[in-house]
DOKOLZA-55675 format. One record per residue: residue in one letter; x, y, z of N, C-alpha, C in turn. Coordinates in pm, whole numbers, plus 32768, in hexadecimal, padded with zeros to 4 digits. Atoms other than C-alpha are relative to their C-alpha. Layout:
# residues N
AXYZXYZXYZ...
# end
This chain:
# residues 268
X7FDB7F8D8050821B7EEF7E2E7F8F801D7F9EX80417FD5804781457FC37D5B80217FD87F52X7FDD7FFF809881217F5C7BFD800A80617FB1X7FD37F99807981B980407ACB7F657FFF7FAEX807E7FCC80598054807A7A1E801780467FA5X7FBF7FAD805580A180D778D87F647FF67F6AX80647FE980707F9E81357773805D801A7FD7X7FE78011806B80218105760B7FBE80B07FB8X80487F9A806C7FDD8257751E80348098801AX7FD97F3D7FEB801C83F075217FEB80298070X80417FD47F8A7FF184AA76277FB080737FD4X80747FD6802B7EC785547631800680B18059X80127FAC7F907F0F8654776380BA80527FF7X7F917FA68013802C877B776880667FF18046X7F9880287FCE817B872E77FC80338072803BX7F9F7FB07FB8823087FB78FF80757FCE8020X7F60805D801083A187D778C1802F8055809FX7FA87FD17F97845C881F7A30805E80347FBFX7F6D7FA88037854289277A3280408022804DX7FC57FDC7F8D865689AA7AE780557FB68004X7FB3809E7FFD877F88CE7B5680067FD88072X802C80767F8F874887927C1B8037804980B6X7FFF7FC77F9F874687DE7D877FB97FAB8094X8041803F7FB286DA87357EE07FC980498077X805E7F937F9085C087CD7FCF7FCB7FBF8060X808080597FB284C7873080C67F9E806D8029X805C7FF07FDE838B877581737FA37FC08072X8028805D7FAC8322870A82B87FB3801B8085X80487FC67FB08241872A83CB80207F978093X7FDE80687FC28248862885327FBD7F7B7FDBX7FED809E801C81CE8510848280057FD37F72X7FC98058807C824384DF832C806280677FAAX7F7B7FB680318388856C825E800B7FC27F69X7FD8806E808283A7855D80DA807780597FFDX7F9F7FC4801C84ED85AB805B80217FDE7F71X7FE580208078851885E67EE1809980257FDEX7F6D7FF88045865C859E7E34801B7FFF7FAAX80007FBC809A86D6862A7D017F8280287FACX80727FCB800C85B086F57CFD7FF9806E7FB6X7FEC7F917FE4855C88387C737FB18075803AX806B7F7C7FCC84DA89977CC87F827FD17FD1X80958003803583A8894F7BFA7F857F5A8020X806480877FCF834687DD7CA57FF3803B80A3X805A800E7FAA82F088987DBD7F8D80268040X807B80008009819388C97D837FBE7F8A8013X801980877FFA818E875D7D4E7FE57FB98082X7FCE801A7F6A823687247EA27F8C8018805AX80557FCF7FC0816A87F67F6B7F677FBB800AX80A7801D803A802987707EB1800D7F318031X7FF780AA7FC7809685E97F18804A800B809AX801C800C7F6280E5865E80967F7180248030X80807FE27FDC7F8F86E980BC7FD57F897FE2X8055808080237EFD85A5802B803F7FAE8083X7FD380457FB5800684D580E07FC7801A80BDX8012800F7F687FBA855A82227F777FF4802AX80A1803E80347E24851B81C6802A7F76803BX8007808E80227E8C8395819580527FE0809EX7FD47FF87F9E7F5D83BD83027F848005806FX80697FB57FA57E2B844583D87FCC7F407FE7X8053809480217D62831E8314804E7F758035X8007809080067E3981F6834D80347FFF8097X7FB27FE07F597EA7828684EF7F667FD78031X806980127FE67D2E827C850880087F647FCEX7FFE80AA80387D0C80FF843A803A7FDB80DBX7FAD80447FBD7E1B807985037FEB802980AFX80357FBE7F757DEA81778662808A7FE9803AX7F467FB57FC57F6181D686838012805D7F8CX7FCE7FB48064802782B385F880AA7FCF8001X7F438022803081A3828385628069802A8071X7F9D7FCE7FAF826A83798654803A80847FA7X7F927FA58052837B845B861680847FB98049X7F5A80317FDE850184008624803880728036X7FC27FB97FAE859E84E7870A806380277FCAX7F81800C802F86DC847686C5801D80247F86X7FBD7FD8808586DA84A2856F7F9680817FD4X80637F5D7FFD85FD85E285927FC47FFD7F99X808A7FDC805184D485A6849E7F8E7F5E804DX808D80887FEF838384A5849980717F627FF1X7FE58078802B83A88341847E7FE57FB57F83X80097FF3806383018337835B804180387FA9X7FC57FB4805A83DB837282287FB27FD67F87X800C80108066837E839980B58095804D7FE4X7FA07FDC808184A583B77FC97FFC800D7F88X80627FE880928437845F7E5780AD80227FB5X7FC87FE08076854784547D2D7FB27FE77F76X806980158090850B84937BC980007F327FD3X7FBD807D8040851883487AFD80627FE57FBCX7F667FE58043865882D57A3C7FFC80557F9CX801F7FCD806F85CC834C79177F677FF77FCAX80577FC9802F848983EF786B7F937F7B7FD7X8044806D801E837282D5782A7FEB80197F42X80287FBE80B8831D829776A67F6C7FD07FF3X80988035801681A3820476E77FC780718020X806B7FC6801A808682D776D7801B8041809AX80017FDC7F5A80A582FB786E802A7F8A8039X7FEF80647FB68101823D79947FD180268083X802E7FED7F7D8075821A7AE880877FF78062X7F6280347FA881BD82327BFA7FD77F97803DX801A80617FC1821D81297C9E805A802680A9X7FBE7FF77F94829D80FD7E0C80407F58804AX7FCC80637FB7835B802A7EF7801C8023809DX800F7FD07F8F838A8033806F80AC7FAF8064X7F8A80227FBB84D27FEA81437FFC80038083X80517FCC7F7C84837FEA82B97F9E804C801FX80817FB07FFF83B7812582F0800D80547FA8X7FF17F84805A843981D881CA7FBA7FB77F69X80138026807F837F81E7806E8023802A7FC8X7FA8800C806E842E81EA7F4D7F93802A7F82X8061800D808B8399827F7DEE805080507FAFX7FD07FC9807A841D82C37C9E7F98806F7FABX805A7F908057836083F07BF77F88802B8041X80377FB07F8D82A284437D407F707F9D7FEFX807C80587FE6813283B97D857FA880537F88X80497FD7806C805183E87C2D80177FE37F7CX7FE3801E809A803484057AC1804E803D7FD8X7F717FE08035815B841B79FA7FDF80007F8AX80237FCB8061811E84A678A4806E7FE27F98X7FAE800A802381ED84337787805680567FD1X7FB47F947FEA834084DF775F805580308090X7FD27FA37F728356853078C1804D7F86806AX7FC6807A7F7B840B847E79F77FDA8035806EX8019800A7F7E834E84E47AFF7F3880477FE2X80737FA47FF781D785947B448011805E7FFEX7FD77F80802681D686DB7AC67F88803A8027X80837FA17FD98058876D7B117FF47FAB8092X80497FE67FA27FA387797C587F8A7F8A7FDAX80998055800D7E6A86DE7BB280217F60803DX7FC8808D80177F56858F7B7A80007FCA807FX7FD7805F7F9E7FB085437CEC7FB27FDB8039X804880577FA27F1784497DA380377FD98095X7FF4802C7FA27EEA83E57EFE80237F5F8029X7FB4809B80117FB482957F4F7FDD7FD980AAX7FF3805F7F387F32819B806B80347F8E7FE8X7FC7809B80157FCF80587FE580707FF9805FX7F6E801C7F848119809A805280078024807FX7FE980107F8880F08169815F7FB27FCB806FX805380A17FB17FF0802381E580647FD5802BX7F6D80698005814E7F7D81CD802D8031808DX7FA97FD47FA081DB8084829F7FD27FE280CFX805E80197F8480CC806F83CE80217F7F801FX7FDF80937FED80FF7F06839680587FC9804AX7F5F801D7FCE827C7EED83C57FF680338072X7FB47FF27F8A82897FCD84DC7FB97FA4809EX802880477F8C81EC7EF785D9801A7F4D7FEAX80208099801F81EB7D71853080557FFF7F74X7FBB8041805182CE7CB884417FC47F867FCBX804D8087801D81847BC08399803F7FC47F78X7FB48048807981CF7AFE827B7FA2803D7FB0X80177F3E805681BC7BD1813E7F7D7FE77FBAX80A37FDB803C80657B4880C17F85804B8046X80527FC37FB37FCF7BAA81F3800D807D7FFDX7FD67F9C7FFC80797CFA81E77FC5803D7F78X800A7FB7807980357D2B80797F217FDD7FC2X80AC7FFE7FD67EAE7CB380C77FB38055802BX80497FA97FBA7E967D9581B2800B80987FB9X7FC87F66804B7F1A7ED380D27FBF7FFE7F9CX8043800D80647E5A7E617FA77F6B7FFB801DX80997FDC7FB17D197E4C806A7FC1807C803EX80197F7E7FEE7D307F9281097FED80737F61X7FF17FBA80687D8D803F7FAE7FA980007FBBX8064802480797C537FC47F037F858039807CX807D80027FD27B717FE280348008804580ABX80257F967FE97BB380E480FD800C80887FE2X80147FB580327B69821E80A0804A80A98051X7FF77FC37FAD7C35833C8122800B80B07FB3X7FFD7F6980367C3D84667FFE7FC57FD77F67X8041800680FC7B9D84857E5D80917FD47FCFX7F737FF180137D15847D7E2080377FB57FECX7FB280757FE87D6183487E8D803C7F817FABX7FE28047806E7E2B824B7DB37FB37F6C8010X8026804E7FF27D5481177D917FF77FA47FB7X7FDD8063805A7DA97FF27CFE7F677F868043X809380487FC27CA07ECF7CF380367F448012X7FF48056800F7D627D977D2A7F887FBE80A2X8064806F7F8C7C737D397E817F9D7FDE7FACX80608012806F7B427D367D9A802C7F707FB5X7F9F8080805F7C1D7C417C9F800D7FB7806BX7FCC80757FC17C8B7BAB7DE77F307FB08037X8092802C7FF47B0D7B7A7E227FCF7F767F82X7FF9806780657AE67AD17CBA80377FA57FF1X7FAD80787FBF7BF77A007CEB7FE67F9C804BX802E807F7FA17B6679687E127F877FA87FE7X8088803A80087A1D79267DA180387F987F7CX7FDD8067807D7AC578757C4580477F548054X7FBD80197FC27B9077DE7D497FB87F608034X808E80567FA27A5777387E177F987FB17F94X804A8065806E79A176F27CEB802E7F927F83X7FB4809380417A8B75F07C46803E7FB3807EX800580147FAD7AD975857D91809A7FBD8014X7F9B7FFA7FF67C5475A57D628050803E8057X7F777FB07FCA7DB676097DFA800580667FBBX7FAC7F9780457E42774D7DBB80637FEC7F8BX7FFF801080817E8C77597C5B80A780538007X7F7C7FDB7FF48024779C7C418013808D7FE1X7FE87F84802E7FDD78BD7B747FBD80548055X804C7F967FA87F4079677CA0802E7FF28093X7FD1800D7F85804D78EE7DC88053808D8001X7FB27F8C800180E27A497DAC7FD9805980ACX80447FCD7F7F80E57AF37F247F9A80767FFFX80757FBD800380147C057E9B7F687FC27FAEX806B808580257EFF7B087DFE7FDD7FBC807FX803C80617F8B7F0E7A1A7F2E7FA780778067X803A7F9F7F9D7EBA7B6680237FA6801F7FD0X80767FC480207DB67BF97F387F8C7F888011X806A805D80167D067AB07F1A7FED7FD28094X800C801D7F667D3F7A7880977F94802C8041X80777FA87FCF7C687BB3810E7FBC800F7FA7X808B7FE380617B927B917FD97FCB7F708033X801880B47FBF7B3E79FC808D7FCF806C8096X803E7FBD7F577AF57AC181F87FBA806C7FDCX805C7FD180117A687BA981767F447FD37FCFX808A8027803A795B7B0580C27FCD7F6B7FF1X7FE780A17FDD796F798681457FD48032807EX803A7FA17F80796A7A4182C57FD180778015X80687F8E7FDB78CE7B8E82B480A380568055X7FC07FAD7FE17A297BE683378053807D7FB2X7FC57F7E804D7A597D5482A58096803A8042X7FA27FA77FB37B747E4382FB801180378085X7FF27FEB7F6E7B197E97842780297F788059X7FD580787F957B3C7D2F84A280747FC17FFDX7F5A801C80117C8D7D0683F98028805A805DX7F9F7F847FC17CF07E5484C47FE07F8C8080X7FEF80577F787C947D4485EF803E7F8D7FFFX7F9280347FEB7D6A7C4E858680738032803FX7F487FB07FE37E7B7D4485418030800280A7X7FEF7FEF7FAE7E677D9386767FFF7FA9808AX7FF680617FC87E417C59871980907FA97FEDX7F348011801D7F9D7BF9868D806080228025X7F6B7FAF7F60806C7D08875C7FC27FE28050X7FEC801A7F8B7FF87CA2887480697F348039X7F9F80767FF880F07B33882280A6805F8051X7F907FE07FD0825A7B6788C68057801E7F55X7FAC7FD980B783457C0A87937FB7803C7F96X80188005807782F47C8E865D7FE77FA47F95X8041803C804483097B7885897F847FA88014X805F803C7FFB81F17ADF852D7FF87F6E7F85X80078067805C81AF798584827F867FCC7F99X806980138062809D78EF836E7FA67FC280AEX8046804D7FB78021780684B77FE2805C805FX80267F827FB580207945859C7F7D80217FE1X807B7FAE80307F327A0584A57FB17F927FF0X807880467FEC7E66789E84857FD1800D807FX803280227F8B7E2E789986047F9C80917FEFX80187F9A7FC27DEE7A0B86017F6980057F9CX80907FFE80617CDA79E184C67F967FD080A9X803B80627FBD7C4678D385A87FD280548069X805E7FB97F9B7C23799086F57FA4804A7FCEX80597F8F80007B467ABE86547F8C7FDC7FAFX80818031804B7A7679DD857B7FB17FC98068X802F80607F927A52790986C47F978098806AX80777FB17FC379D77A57874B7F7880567FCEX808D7FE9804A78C47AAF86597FF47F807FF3X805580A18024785D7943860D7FEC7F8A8059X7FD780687FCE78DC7861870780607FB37FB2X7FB08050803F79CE775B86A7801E800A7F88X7FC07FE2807B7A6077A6856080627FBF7FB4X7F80803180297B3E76C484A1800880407F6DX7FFE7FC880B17BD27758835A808C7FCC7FC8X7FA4805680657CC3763D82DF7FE17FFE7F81X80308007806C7C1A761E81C8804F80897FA6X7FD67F7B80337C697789814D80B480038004X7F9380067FE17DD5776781CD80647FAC7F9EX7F92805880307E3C762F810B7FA080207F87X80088002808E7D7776757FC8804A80667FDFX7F847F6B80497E6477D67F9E80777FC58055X7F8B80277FE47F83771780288062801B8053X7FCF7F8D7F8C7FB377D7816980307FBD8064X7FE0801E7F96801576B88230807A7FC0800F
# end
């Protein structure tokens, strides 16, 4: 889940109060559907302005990954859902960044994707919204493989920082941190430090370790990933994704063992 990002102080920037009374709309094309609830007439500039992005960060991660989601027949829209309500109530900090969450293939967000201006419960300008690949990483994720959630939240936190798919884009810098981490990590020549077994910590520091321990970038995680559906089932296990490290290091390097990496972040 996206962290609440919040600043202390006035707000500095002009508030657009929604008007109108609450109301539920959507917006959808064949591969992704938002549907705002208790919305009004005047968020949908907003709307509009975070499906154009959204379907930017769609193109980008069908290309990444080299599928696309679908559409549901049956339930006559995409497979992809976003779901946008306001928040319970108006923030009192300076601003807040939204946050999200993901439920099968549907994402979930309180005050829509962007900056939230204090006063307000949702994104009120155009300028504010941002393009979101964290979660829907999640979503690409889920619909094919059920990995365990550091790997999942490795792989969504790695894309979000490092690939690049619009100016727009919301970018948080925990791979970077998960980079620092590892190297503090290696140079006291300790276990994973408790205050950093969190599944989004273990994943950032995972692909920040292959990345820059093996030279394996994003593209060579997209050859795991993808070396993982081809197991029987969806789920997937921690000893799965060790074998699957192993084959692709074994095919740039030869023989590859990466225990080491496994049991100092506590992956085994």
């Amino acid at each position: 889940m996206l962290a609440l990002l919040t600043a202390s102080g006035a707000a500095t920037s002009p508030r657009l109060v929604p008007v109108g009374e609450p109301t539920d709309f959507s917006i959808q094309n064949w591969d992704l559907v938002i549907y705002c609830e208790d919305c009004m007439e005047s968020d949908k500039p907003v709307i509009y302005a975070t499906f154009a992005l959204q379907k930017r960060a769609y193109e980008c991660l069908a290309h990444y990954f080299q599928f696309r989601l679908g559409f549901n027949h049956d339930a006559g829209h995409a497979n992809l859902v976003y779901k946008f309500t306001p928040l319970p109530r108006p923030i009192k900090e300076r601003y807040a960044d939204s946050a999200g969450w993901v439920n099968g293939l549907t994402v979930h967000s309180e005050g829509f994707f962007g900056r939230i201006w204090q006063g307000s419960d949702r994104v009120t300008r155009v300028e504010d919204v941002r393009l979101d690949l964290h979660e829907t990483t999640h979503v690409f994720v889920h619909s094919v493989l059920k990995p365990p959630q550091w790997f999942n939240e490795g792989m969504a936190i790695m894309l979000e920082e490092r690939l690049s798919c619009h100016p727009q884009q919301a970018r948080e810098t925990r791979f970077s941190e998960g980079q620092s981490k590892w190297r503090r990590i290696k140079s006291h020549g300790s276990r994973l430090p408790e205050k950093w077994s969190s599944p989004h910590d273990k994943g950032a520091i995972f692909m920040a370790a292959l990345n820059d321990d093996y030279g394996c970038d994003l593209y060579c995680v997209r050859s795991i990933f993808n070396h993982l559906q081809q197991q029987p089932g969806k789920k997937v296990s921690t000893k799965d994704v060790k074998k699957a490290v192993e084959w692709r290091l074994g095919q740039l390097y030869g023989k590859e063992s990466i225990d080491y990496l496994f049991k100092t972040l506590d992956l085994d």
